[in-house]
Every structure is written in structure tokens, then in C-alpha cells.
VOGU-3710 file (C-alpha; in Angstrom, 3 decimals, decimal comma):
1> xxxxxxxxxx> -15,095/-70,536/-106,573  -12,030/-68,999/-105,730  -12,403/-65,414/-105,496  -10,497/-62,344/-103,674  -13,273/-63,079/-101,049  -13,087/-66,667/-100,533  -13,778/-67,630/-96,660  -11,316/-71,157/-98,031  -8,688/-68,456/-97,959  -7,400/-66,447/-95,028
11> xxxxxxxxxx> -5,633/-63,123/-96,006  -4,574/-60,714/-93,675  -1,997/-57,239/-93,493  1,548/-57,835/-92,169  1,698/-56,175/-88,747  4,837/-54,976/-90,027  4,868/-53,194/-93,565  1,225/-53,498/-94,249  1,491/-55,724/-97,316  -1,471/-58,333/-98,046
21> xxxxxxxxxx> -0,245/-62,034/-96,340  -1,896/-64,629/-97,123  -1,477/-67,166/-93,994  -2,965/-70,418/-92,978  -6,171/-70,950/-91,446  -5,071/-72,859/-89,003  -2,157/-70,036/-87,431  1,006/-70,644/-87,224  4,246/-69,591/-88,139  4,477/-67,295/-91,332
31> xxxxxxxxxx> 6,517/-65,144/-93,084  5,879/-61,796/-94,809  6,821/-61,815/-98,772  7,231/-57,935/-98,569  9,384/-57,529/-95,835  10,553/-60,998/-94,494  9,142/-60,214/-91,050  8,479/-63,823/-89,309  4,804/-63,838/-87,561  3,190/-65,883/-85,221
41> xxxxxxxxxx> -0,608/-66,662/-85,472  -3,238/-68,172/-83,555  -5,643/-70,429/-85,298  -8,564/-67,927/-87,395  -11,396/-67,431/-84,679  -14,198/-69,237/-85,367  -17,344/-68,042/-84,479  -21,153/-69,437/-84,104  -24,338/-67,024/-84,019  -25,835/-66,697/-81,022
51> xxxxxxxxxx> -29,451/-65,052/-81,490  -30,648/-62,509/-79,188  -33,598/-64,685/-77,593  -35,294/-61,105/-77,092  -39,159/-60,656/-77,802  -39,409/-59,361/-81,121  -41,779/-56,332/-80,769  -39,498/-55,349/-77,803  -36,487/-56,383/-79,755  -37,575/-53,424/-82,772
61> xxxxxxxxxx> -38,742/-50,473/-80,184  -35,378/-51,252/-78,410  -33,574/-50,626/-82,130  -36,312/-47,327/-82,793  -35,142/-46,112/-79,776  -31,072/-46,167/-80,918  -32,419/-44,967/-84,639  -31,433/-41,650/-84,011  -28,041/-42,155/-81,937  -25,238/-42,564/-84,631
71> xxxxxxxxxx> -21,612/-43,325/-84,142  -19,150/-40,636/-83,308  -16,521/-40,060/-85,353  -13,265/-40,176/-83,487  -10,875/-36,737/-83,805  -8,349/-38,499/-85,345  -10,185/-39,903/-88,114  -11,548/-36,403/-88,665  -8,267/-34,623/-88,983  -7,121/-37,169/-91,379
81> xxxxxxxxxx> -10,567/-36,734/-93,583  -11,848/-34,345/-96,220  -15,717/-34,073/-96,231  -15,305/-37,828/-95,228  -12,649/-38,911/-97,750  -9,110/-39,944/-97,194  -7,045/-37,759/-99,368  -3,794/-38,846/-101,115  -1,850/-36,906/-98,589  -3,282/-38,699/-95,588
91> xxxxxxxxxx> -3,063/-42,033/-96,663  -0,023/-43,039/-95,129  -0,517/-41,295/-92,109  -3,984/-42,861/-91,955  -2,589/-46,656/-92,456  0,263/-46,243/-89,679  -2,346/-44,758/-87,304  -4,346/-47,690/-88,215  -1,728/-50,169/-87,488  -0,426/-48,589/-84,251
101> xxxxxxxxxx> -3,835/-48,637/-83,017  -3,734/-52,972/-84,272  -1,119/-53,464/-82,273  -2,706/-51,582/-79,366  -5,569/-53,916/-79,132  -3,545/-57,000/-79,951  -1,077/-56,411/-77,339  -3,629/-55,948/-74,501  -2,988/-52,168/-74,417  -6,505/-51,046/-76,302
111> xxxxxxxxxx> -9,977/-50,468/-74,909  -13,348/-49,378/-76,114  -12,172/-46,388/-77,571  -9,325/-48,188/-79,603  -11,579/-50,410/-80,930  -13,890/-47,915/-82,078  -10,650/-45,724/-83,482  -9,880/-49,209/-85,190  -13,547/-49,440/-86,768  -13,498/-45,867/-88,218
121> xxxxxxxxxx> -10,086/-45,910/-89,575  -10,795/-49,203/-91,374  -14,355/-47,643/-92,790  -11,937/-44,610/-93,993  -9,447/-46,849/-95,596  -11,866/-49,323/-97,003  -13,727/-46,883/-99,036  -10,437/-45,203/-100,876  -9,393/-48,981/-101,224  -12,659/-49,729/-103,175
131> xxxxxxxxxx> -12,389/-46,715/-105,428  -8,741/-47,811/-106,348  -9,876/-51,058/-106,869  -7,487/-52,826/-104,237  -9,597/-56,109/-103,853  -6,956/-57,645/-102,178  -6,342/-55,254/-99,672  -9,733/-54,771/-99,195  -10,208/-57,905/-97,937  -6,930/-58,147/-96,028
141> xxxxxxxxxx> -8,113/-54,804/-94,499  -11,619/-56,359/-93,525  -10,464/-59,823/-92,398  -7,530/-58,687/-89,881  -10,106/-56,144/-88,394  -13,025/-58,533/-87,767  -10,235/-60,452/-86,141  -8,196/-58,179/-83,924  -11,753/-56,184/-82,555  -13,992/-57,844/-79,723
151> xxxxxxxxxx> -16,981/-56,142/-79,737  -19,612/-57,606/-81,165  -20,770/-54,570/-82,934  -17,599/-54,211/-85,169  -16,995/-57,755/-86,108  -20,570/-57,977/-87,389  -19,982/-55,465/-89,180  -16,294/-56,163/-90,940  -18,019/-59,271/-91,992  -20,990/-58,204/-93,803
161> xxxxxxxxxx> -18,847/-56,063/-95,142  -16,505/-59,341/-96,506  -19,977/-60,596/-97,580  -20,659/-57,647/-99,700  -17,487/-57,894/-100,918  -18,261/-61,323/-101,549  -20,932/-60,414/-103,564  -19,812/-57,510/-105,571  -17,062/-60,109/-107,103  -20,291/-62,714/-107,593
171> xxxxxxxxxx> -18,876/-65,202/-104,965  -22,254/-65,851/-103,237  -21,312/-68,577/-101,382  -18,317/-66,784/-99,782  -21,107/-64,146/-99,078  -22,866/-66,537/-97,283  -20,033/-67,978/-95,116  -18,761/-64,361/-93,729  -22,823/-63,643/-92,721  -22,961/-67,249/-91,078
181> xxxxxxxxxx> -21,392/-66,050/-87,553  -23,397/-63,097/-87,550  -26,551/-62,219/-85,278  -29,435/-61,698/-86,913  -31,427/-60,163/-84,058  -29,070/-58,132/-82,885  -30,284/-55,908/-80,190  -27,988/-53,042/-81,290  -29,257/-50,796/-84,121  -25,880/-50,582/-86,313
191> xxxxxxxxxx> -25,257/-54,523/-86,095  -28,557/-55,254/-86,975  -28,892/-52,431/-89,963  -25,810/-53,935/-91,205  -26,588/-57,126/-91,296  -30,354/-56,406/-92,923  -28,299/-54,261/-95,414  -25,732/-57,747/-96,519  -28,972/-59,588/-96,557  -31,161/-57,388/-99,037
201> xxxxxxxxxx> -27,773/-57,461/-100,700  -26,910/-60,788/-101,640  -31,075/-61,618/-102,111  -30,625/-58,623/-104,928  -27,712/-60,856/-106,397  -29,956/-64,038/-106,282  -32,738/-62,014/-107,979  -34,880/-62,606/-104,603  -36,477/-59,791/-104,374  -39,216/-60,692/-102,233
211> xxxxxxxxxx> -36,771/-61,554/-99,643  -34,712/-57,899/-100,067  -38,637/-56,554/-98,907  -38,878/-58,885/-96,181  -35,376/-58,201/-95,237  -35,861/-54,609/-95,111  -39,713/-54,140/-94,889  -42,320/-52,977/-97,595  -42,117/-49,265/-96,822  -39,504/-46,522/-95,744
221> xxxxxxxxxx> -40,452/-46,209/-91,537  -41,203/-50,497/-91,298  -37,850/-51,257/-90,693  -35,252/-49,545/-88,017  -32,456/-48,715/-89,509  -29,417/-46,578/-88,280  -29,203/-43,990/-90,125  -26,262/-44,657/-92,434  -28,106/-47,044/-93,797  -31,445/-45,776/-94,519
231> xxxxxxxxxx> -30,229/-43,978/-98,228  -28,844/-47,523/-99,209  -31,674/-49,556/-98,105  -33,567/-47,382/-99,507  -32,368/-48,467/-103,237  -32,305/-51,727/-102,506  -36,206/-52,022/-101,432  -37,289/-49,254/-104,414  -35,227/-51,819/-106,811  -37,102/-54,910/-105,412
241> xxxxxxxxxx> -40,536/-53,125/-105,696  -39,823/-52,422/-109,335  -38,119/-55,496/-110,265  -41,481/-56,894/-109,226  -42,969/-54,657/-111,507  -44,285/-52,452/-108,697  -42,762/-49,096/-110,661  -45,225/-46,996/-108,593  -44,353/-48,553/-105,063  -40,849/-47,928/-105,815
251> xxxxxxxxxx> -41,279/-44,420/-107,045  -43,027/-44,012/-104,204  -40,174/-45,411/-102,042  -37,483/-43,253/-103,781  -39,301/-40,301/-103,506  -39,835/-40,560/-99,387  -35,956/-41,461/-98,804  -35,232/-37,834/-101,335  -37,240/-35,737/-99,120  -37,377/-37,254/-95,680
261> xxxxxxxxxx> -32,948/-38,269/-95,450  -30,972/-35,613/-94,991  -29,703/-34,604/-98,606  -31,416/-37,755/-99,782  -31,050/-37,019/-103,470  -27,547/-36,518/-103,513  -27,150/-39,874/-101,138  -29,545/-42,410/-102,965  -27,686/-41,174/-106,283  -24,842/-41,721/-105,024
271> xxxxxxxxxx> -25,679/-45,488/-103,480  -27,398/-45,977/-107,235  -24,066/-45,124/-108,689  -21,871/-47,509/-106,305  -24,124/-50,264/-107,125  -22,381/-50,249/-110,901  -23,442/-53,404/-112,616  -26,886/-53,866/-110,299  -28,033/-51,018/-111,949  -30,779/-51,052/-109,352
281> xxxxxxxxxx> -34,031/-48,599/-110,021  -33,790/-47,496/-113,836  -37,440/-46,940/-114,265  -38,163/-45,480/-111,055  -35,069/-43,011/-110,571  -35,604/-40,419/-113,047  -39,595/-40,073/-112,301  -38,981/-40,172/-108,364  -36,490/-37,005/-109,017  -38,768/-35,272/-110,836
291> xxxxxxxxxx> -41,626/-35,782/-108,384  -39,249/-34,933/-105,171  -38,116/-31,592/-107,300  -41,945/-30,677/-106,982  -42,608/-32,173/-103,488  -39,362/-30,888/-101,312  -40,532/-30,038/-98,264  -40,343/-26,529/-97,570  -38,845/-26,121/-94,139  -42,770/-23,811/-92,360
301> xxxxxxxxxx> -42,365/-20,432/-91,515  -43,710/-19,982/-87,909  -45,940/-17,209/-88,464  -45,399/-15,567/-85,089  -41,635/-15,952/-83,020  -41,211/-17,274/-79,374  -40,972/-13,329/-78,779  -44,087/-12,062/-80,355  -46,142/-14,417/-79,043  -45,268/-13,687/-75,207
311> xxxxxxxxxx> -46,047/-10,355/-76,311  -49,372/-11,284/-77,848  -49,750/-12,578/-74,337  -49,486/-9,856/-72,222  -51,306/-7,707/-74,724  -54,297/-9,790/-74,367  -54,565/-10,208/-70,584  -54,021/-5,762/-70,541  -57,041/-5,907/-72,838  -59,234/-8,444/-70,722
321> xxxxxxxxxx> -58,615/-6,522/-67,601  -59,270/-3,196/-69,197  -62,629/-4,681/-70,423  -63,388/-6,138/-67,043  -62,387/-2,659/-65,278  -65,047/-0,638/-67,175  -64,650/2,922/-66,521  -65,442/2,749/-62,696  -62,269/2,390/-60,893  -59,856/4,844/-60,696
331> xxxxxxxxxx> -56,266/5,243/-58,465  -54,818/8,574/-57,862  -57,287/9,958/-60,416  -56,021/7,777/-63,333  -58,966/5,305/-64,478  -57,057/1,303/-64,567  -59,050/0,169/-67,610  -57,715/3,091/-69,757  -54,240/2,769/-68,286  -55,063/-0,908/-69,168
341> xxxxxxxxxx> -56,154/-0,530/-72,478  -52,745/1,748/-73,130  -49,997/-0,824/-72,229  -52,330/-3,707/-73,954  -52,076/-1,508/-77,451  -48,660/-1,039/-76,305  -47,565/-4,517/-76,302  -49,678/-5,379/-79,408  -47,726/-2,778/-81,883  -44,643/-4,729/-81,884
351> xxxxxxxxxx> -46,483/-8,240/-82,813  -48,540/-6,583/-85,516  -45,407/-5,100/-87,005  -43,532/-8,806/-86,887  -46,808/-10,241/-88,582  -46,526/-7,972/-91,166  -42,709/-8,222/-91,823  -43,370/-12,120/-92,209  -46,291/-12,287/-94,676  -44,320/-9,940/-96,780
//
């Protein structure tokens, strides 16, 4: 099957205008049908998996530990981003920033941080691509970023994104050659949630769904998972769960990811949404949003402040010592314990008053 996605096909972006090229595996000479600009490639890298041999209870406390820790969005992809959308009048800006920084790392000139400028700018361009529909530039996008970056981190990534890709257009077994390379014990938390995520994936194409719960674990905590992935994976383990006629499990799962993500409803609709012809969770949506209207957490109400409760403090220890003083010792003709007993009230007026400002 021959589709936008096909790993038989190599399809990159001129280095020079940006137009889709399709070129030969192999390298070589090539020339640009846009803009006649003659190009010199190497051969396509090819790449075998190399499994971390790590234990695999250390491997997943190692990942819980980086669960929290998400990537930084460069400055320059945030100037050129509206509430994390490229906008039409930063497009152009955004694909010449993304090319200069190309030609950075291919020329020897880039580094870490040009290879992570590289990653977010092609996640920024990739997802206004996929809303216009640009297969082909989606892929040429993908496929000459998983090749220019080194890190390990990014080019799993670029490809399970090619293998969603894949999928989306129904070429599974192009799907399956962009995962091949990948490592699927990846001891860093984003390569590893990615690659889970193109898994569950691709088993929800094949109808596998007990393999999209082994992929990404029975319940919403069994897994680590950075956290741009949680809201997605989310669906995809609710949908198995219910596809296995498991309605309640998956209600169940929907519900935790709408209360415990941060704006969880508004992200697992929106993942529901992207999925198109999935359709992934239609029984278990609509009752899981109902039940997470009713169970949002309310963020508690401390009922006394940091303040009050040094207060409380003091007031107490006045109190004890004016209890242990009786009425028998006296300085200067003023008896302690009643002195005591004064700046103990004292201090306990103000934390009354903030207890009763905060039941109210």
C-alpha cells in the first residue's frame, strides 16, 4: 500500500524553498521541482533498536521520577504561538525559523538547544499542517526532522509520529516500519510515553484492544506517562475497556483523567474529537461528564492560615504558663499568670476572628 506515509517512499522539504521533494532512498543527487535547487544527499539513516537492558521495576521508578518534569518550550516558539497555535500571520516566519535552525544542525553549527528549537518548531508546524490537511507536508515535515536531529529523544519521537500518521491514513504496515527503530524501554519518560502512545494507537486500528491495556496499563496511575500524554492515553485505554464491553471500567477511567489532568475535560474532548473516524468512547463519554460535573474536586479550604496558626501557638503556650503560674508569683507587684493569661487572650482574638471569617 502506497500511502502519503509509505516507509518504500522517502519524502523530505527542500532546504531551499521548503517545497515537499521526494528523493531516493539511497541519497544522492536531486533536484527540487519548485525551485530547481540541485541537492546532495546521503543515503536515508537506517536505524536498529537498541533496548535499554535496564531492570524493569528500576526502569518505571526511573520514568515516575521524570513524570512531572515536562519539556520547556523554547522563547522563540512562544513568541510565534497563540495559546499554543501557529496563527496565519506566523506561519512563514515560523517555517524560515524552522529551516534556519535545519541548516544549523546540518552544517555542524547546532547543539542541544537547536535540536530542541528544531523539535518544538516541527510540533508547532505539524499540528496547523494536520488541521489543513497537508499530508504531504506532514510527512515531509516529520521525515527530514527525524533525520537532521541526533538525540535519541526527538527521533523517537518524529517517528511515532510518521507511525500515527501511518495509521490515521490506514497504512498499518507503514505504521509498523517507522516504530521498528524505536526503543521500547526507553529510559527517558517522553520517548517512552510516545512510543506507548503509537503502540495503543495502531493496536486501536487492529481492533486489539487488549494490547492498547497492556500497552498503557489497566488503570490511570499503572503506567508513567509524561504528562502530554496522559489526556490521550487516557481515551485510548477508556475506549479499549469499553470496546471490551467494560462500559463501567471505562467510565471509570474517563472520569479520573476529567478530574485528576489539569483541565481534563476540555483535553480528553478534545483528543476524542481528533480521533475523527475512531470515534473512541461513545458510551462512556457522555456518562463520565456527567459524573465528573458532580465529582470535581473542590480545591479544600484550610480552615486556619500559616498566620493564625502561629498565633494559635503562642496563645496556647501564654495560657499553659499562666495555668502553671497560679496566682503565687508576682514581679514588681504584677502577678505573671494574669499578665500571662492577658497576652494568651491577646493572641487568641485574632485567630477566632479568621475562624469565623472562613466558616462564613
Amino acid at each position: 500500500m502506497n500511502s502519503a506515509f509509505s516507509h518504500a517512499l522517502r519524502v523530505l522539504i527542500c532546504p531551499e524553498c521548503g517545497a515537499t521533494m521526494p528523493v531516493g532512498i539511497d541519497g544522492g543527487k536531486v533536484s527540487c521541482e519548485v525551485c530547481g535547487a540541485a541537492i546532495t544527499l546521503p543515503p536515508r539513516p537506517t536505524r536498529t533498536p537498541h533496548p535499554t537492558e535496564a531492570d524493569e521495576l528500576e526502569r518505571l521508578a526511573a520514568l515516575r521520577q521524570q513524570s512531572a518534569a515536562p519539556l520547556r518550550t523554547p522563547e522563540e516558539v512562544k513568541a510565534l504561538s497563540q495559546a499554543g497555535k501557529l496563527d496565519d500571520a506566523h506561519a512563514e516566519q515560523a517555517m524560515a525559523l524552522w529551516q534556519a535552525t535545519r541548516r544549523r544542525i546540518t552544517g555542524g553549527d547546532g547543539d542541544a538547544a537547536a535540536e530542541e528549537l528544531l523539535y518544538f518548531l516541527t510540533q508547532l508546524l505539524h499540528a496547523r499542517l494536520v488541521l489543513q490537511e497537508d499530508d504531504s507536508t506532514v510527512r515531509a515535515i516529520l521525515e527530514t526532522a527525524s533525520e537532521v536531529v541526533t538525540e535519541p529523544r526527538y527521533q523517537q519521537v518524529f517517528r511515532a509520529m510518521l507511525a500515527c500518521e501511518a495509521a490515521r491514513a490506514q497504512d498499518l504496515a507503514a505504521a509498523e516500519d517507522w516504530l521498528a527503530p524505536c526503543d521500547p524501554r526507553s529510559t527517558d519518560i517522553h520517548a517512552d510515553s510516545v512510543y506507548r502512545y503509537a503502540r495503543a494507537y495502531l493496536a486501536t486500528h487492529r481492533r486489539a484492544w487488549a494490547e492498547v491495556v497492556d500497552v498503557l496499563g489497566p488503570t490511570f496511575d499503572d503506567v508513567p506517562l509524561a504528562e502530554s500524554f496522559r489526556a490521550s492515553a487516557c481515551v485510548l485505554r477508556a475506549n479499549a475497556h469499553e470496546k471490551r464491553e467494560d462500559v463501567g471500567a471505562a467510565i471509570y477511567e474517563l472520569c479520573r483523567g476529567m478530574t485528576q489532568l489539569p483541565n481534563g475535560a476540555q483535553r480528553i474532548e478534545k483528543h476524542i474529537a481528533q480521533m475523527g473516524a475512531l470515534a473512541p468512547c461513545r458510551r462512556s463519554y457522555g456518562p463520565a461528564r456527567q459524573q465528573a460535573e458532580v465529582e470535581s474536586p473542590v480545591a479544600p479550604r484550610r480552615l486556619m492560615s500559616p498566620r493564625s496558626i502561629a498565633l494559635a501557638i503562642i496563645a496556647g503556650s501564654c495560657l499553659l504558663i499562666a495555668i502553671a503560674l497560679g496566682g503565687g508569683v508576682q514581679v514588681g507587684g504584677f502577678r505573671l499568670d494574669i499578665l500571662f493569661l492577658g497576652l494568651g487572650l491577646a493572641f487568641l482574638v485574632p485567630v477566632v476572628a479568621g475562624l469565623v471569617r472562613r466558616s462564613t
